[in-house]
C-alpha positions in Angstrom: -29.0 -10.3 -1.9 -27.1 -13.7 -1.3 -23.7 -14.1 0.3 -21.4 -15.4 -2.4 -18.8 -17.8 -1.0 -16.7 -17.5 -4.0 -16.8 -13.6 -4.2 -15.6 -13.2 -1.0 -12.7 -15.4 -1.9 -12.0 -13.4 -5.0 -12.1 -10.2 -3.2 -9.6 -11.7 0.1 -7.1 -12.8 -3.1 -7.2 -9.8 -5.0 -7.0 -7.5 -1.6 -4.1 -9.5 -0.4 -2.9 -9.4 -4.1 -2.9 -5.6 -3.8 -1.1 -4.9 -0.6 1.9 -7.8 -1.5 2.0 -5.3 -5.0 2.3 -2.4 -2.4 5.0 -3.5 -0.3 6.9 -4.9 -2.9 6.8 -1.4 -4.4 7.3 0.6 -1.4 10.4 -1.9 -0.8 11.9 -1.1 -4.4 11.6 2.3 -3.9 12.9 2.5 -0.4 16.2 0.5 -2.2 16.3 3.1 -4.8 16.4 6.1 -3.1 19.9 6.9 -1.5 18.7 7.0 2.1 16.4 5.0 4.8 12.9 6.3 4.0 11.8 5.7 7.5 15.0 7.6 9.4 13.9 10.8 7.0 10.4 10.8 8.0 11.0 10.1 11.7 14.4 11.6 12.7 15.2 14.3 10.0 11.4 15.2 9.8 11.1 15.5 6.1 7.4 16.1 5.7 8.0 15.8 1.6 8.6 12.4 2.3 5.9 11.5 4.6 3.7 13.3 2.5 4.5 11.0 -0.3 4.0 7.8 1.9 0.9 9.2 2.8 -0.2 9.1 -0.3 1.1 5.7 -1.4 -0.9 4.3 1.5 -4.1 6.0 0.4 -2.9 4.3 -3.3 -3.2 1.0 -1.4 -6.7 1.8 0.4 -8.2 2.9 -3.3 -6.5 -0.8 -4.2 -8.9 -2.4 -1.4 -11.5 -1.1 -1.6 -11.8 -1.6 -5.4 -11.2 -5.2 -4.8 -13.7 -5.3 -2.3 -16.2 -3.3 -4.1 
C-alpha cells in the first residue's frame, strides 16, 4: 500500500470541512435557543443539555473519521 499525497489532502479538506460545518451549527443553535448553552451546562447543571452536546460532538467524530476513512 502507497502513501497517496493527494488523498491525504482530500481527507485534511474534507475533515476541516466537517468541523467548520460543526461549529457553524453548534453556533446557530447556541443563537437560537433563548439561553447561553455553556452557562446551562456549567452553572445550572442541566445534564439534558450536556447530554445533547455530547452527542453533537460524537456527530462530529463520526464526520472525521468518515473523511479519514
Amino acid at each position: 500500500m502507497e502513501f497517496r499525497i493527494d488523498h491525504f489532502v482530500n481527507a485534511l479538506i474534507y475533515a476541516f470541512l466537517g468541523v467548520a460545518i460543526y461549529w457553524v451549527a453548534f453556533i446557530v443553535s447556541d443563537k437560537m435557543t433563548p439561553y447561553d448553552l455553556w452557562k446551562e451546562i456549567v452553572e445550572k447543571q442541566n445534564i439534558a443539555l450536556a447530554i445533547m452536546v455530547g452527542f453533537m460532538s460524537l456527530g462530529i467524530g463520526i464526520i472525521i473519521a468518515a473523511a479519514v476513512h
